[in-house]
C-alpha positions as semicolon CSV with decimal commas, in nm:
position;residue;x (nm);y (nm);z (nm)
1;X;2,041;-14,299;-23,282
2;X;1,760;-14,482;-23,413
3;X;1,500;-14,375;-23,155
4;X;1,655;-13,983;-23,144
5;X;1,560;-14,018;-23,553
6;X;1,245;-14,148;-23,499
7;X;1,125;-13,910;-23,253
8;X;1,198;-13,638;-23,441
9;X;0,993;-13,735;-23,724
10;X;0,739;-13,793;-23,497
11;X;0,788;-13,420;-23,393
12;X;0,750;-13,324;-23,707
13;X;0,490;-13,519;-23,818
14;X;0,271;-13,336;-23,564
15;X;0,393;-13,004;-23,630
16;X;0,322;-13,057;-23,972
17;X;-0,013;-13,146;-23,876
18;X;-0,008;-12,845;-23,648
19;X;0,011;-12,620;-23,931
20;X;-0,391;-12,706;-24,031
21;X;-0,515;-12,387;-24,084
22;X;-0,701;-12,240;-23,755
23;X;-0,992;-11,976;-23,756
24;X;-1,091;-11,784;-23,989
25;X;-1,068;-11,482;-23,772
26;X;-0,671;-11,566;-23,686
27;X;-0,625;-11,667;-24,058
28;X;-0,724;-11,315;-24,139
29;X;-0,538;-11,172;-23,899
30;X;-0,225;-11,358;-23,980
31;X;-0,214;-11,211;-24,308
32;X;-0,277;-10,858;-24,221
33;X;-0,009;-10,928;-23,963
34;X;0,223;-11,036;-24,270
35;X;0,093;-10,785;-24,533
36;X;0,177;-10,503;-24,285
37;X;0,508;-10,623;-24,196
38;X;0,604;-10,675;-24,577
39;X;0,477;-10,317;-24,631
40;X;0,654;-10,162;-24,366
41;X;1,026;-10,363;-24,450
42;X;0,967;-10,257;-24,775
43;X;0,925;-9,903;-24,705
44;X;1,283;-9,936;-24,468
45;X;1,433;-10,107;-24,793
46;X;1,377;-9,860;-25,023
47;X;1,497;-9,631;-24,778
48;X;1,804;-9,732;-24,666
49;X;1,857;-9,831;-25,039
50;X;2,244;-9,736;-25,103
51;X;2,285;-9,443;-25,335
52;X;2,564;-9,513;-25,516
53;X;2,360;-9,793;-25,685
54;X;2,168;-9,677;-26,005
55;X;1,887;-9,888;-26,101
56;X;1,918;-9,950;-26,492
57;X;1,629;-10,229;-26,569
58;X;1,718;-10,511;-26,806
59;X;1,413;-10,558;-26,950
60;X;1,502;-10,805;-27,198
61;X;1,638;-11,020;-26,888
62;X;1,362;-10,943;-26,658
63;X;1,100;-11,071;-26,939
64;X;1,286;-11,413;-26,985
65;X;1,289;-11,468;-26,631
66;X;0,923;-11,392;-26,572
67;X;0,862;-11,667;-26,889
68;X;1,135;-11,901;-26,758
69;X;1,178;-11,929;-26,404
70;X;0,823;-11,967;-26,236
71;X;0,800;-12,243;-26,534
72;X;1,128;-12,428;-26,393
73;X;1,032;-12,396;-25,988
74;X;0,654;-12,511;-26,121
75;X;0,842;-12,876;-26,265
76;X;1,047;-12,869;-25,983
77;X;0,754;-12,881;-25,740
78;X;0,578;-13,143;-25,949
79;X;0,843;-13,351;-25,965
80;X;0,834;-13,322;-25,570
81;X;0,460;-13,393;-25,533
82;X;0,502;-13,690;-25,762
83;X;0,777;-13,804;-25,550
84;X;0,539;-13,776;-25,260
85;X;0,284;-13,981;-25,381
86;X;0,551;-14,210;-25,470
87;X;0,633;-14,256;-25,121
88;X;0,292;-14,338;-24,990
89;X;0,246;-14,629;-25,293
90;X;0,034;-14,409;-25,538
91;X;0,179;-14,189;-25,805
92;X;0,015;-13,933;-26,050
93;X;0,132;-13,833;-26,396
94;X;0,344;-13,466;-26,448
95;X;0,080;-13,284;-26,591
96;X;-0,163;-13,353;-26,258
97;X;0,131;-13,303;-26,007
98;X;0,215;-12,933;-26,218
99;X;-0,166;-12,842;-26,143
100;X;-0,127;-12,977;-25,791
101;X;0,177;-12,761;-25,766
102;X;-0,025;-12,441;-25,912
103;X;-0,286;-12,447;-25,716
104;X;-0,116;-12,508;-25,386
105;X;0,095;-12,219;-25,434
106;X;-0,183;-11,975;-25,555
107;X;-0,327;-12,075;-25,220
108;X;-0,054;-11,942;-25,042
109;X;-0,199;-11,616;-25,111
110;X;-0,492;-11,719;-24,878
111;X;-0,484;-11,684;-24,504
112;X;-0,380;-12,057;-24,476
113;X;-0,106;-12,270;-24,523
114;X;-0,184;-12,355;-24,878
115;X;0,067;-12,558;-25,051
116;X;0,099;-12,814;-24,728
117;X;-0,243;-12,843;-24,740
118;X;-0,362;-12,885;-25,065
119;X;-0,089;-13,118;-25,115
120;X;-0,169;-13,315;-24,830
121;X;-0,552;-13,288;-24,905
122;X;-0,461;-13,483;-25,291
123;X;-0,253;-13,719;-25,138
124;X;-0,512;-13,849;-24,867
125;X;-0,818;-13,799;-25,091
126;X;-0,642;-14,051;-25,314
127;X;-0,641;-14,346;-25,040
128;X;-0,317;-14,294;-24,879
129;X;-0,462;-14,138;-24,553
130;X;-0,413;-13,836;-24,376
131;X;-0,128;-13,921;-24,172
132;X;0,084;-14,056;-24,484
133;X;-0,033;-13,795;-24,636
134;X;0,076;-13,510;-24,398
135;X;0,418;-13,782;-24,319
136;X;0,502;-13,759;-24,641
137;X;0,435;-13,378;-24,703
138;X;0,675;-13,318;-24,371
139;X;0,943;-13,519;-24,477
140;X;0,971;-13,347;-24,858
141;X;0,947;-13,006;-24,633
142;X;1,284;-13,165;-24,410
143;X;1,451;-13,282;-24,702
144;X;1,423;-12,928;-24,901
145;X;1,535;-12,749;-24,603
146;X;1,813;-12,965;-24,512
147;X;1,937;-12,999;-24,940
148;X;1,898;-12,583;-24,932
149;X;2,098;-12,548;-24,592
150;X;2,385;-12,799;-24,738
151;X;2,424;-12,616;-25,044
152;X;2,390;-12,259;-24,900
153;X;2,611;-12,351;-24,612
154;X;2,939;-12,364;-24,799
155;X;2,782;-12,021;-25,043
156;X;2,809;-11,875;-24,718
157;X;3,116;-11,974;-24,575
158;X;3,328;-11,862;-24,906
159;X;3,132;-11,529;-24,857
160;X;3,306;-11,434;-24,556
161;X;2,985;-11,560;-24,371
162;X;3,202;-11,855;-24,168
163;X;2,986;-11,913;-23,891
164;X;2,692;-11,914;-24,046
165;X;2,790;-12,108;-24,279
166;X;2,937;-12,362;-24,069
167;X;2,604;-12,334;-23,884
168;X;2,361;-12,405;-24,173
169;X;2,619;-12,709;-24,299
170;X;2,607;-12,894;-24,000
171;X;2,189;-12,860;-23,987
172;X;2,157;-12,954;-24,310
173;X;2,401;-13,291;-24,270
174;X;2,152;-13,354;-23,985
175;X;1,864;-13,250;-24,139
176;X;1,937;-13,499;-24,488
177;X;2,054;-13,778;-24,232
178;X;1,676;-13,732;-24,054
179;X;1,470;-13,751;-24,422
180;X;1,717;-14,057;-24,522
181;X;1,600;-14,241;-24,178
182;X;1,241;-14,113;-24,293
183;X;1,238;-14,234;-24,618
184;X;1,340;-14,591;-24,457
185;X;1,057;-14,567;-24,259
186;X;0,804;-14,494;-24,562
187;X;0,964;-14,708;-24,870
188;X;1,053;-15,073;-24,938
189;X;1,408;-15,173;-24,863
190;X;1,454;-15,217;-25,260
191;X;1,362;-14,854;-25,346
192;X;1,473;-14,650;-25,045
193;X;1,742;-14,568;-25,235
194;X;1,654;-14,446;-25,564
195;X;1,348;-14,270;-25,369
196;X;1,594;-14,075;-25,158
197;X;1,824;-13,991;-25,415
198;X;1,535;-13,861;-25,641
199;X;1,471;-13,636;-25,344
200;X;1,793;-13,488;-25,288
201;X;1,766;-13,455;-25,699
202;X;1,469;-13,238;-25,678
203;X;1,542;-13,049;-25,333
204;X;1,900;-12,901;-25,508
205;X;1,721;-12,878;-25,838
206;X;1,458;-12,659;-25,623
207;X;1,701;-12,508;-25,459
208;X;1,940;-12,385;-25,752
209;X;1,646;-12,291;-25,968
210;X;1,539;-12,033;-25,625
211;X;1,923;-11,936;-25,633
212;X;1,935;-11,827;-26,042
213;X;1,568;-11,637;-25,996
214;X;1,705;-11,434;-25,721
215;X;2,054;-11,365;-25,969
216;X;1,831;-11,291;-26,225
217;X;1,612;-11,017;-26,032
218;X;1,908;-10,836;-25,896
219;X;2,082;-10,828;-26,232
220;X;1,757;-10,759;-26,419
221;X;1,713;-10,476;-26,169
222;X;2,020;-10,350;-26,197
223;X;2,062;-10,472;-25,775
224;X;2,408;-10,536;-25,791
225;X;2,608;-10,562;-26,094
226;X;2,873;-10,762;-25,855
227;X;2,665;-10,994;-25,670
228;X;2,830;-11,381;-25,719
229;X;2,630;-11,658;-25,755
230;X;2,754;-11,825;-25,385
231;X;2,595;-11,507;-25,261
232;X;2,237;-11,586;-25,436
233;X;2,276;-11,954;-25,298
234;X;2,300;-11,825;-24,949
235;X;2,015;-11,630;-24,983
236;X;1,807;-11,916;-25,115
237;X;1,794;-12,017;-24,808
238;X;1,553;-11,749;-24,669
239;X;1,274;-11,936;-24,900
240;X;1,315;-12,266;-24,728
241;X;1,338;-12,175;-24,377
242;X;1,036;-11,908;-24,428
243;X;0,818;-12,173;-24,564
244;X;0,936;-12,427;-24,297
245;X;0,809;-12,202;-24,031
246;X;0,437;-12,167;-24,154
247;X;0,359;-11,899;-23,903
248;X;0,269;-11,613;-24,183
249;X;0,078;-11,721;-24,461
250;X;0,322;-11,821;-24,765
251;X;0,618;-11,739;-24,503
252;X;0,482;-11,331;-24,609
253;X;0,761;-11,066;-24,494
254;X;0,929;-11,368;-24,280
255;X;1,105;-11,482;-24,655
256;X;1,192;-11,118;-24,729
257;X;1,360;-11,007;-24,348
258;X;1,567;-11,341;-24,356
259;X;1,731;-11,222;-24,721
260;X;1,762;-10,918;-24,594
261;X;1,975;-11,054;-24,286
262;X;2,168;-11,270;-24,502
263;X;2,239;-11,048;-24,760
264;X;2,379;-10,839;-24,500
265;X;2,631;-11,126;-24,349
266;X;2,746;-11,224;-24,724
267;X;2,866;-10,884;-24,801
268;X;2,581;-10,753;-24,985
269;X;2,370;-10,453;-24,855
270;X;2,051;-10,602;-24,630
271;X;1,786;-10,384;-24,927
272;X;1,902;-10,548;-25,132
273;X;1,847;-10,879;-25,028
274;X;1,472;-10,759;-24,922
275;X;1,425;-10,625;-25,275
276;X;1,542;-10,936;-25,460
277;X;1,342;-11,157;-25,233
278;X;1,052;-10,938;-25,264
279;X;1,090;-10,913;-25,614
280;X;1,080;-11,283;-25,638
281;X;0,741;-11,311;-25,443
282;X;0,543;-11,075;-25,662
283;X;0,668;-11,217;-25,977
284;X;0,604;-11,559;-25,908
285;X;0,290;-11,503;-25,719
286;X;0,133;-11,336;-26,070
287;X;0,258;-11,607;-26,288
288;X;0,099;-11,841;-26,106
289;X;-0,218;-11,671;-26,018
290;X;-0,280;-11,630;-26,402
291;X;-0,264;-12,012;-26,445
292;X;-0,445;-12,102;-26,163
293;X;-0,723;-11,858;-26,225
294;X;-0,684;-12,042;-26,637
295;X;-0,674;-12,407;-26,445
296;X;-1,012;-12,328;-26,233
297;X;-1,223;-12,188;-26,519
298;X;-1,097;-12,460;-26,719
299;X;-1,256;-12,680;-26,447
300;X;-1,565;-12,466;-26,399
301;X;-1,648;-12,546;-26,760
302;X;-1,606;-12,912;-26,762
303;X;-1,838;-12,953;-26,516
304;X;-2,064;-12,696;-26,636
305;X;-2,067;-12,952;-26,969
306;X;-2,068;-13,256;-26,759
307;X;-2,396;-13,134;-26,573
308;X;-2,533;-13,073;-26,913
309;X;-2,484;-13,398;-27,027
């Protein structure tokens, strides 16, 4: 069991370093590739959008969630990053690990895997190395995926979704076995532990704060007055395995066809899972581009006064 664990870490170790960003010529493409196929789902959303559904916008509800919940998944991927530098024997404080966090996913919207990267660029550029640094990315990756498998797994299964839920259980127990071996590897025997349980923490945290955001769009919208919350869980899941993949850049369309497919196995109709998941994207994507555009002219003029002095 021990060397089955181990190799697949060391399978995903080079995957994860796999995922460098290639050419600039196939980084372009890749996200024309991705904007078109977002585009055209969209348009076969909208479409096949039922019509017995009348979209009545909460507005008051759509405003707190744009204020609220890009703010909760931003301290929810700090609190990750921090963890990671934990694991490699550095650590930074919240307020460096939030702009970490902000800038990795406003480079998502760049032909390149930017979150992976810029995280793993921090983390290396601080001493660690690049291959704790890209271990160490891989590994939080696992974890989230296996934490948002385990807890959409059973979402599923009471949904009427039985298979796949049983599916997505059993790959997340393995999944959360292979980051506990992982973590074994990368920590002292005194705080493997409390490092891994801080992990799982953070992963469901993630995970649940995804799962309320996609509620909150498709009541705000006026989606689905009857969707249940197992049903948002299960779609979670659509975020994690996109981003696991890193074939389009910020999983783009890939995030939006899986809601859509398991919106449709839940009981829910497959626009709206596209919608919702869409929805999602755009919202967070401007949040987050606002502060990173404040973070970098913030920068821009601290050196600008540093050169002058």
């Amino acid at each position: 069991m021990a060397e089955i664990n181990a190799g697949l870490q060391t399978l995903l170790e080079r995957l994860a370093r796999f995922r460098k960003p290639q050419s600039e010529k196939a980084q372009r493409l890749a996200l024309a590739f991705a904007a078109i196929a977002f585009i055209g789902l969209g348009v076969l959303a909208a479409i096949s959008f039922p019509d017995d559904v009348d979209l009545i916008p909460n507005w008051p509800l759509l405003l707190a969630l744009v204020l609220v919940g890009p703010a909760a998944t931003i301290s929810c991927n700090a609190a990750e990053y921090m963890l990671q530098n934990r694991l490699v024997g550095s650590s930074v404080s919240f307020l460096t690990a939030a702009r970490i966090s902000v800038l990795g996913t406003a480079a998502n919207l760049l032909p390149l895997p930017g979150s992976a990267l810029v995280r793993t660029q921090s983390i290396a550029a601080s001493g660690a190395g690049y291959k704790k640094a890209t271990s160490s990315t891989a590994l939080v990756g696992v974890a989230w995926l296996g934490v948002s498998a385990l807890l959409a797994g059973p979402a599923a299964f009471v949904s009427d979704a039985k298979l796949v839920g049983l599916v997505a259980t059993l790959a997340g127990l393995v999944l959360v076995w292979v980051s506990y071996t992982w973590v074994s590897r990368l920590c002292e025997a005194g705080s493997r532990a409390g490092v891994f349980g801080m992990i799982l923490l953070v992963e469901s945290a993630t995970t649940i704060v995804g799962a309320l955001r996609l509620l909150g769009i498709v009541v705000g919208l006026g989606l689905g007055a009857d969707i249940t919350e197992a049903q948002t869980l299960a779609l979670s899941l659509a975020g994690a395995v996109a981003a696991a993949t890193g074939i389009l850049p910020a999983g783009l369309g890939i995030r939006e066809a899986l809601s859509a497919a398991l919106a449709s196995v839940v009981g829910l109709a497959a626009s709206v899972g596209f919608i919702a998941a869409a929805a999602d994207r755009i919202m967070g994507l401007l949040v987050v581009g606002l502060v990173a555009g404040a973070l970098t002219v913030r920068k821009r003029d601290a050196e600008d006064r540093s050169a002058i002095n």
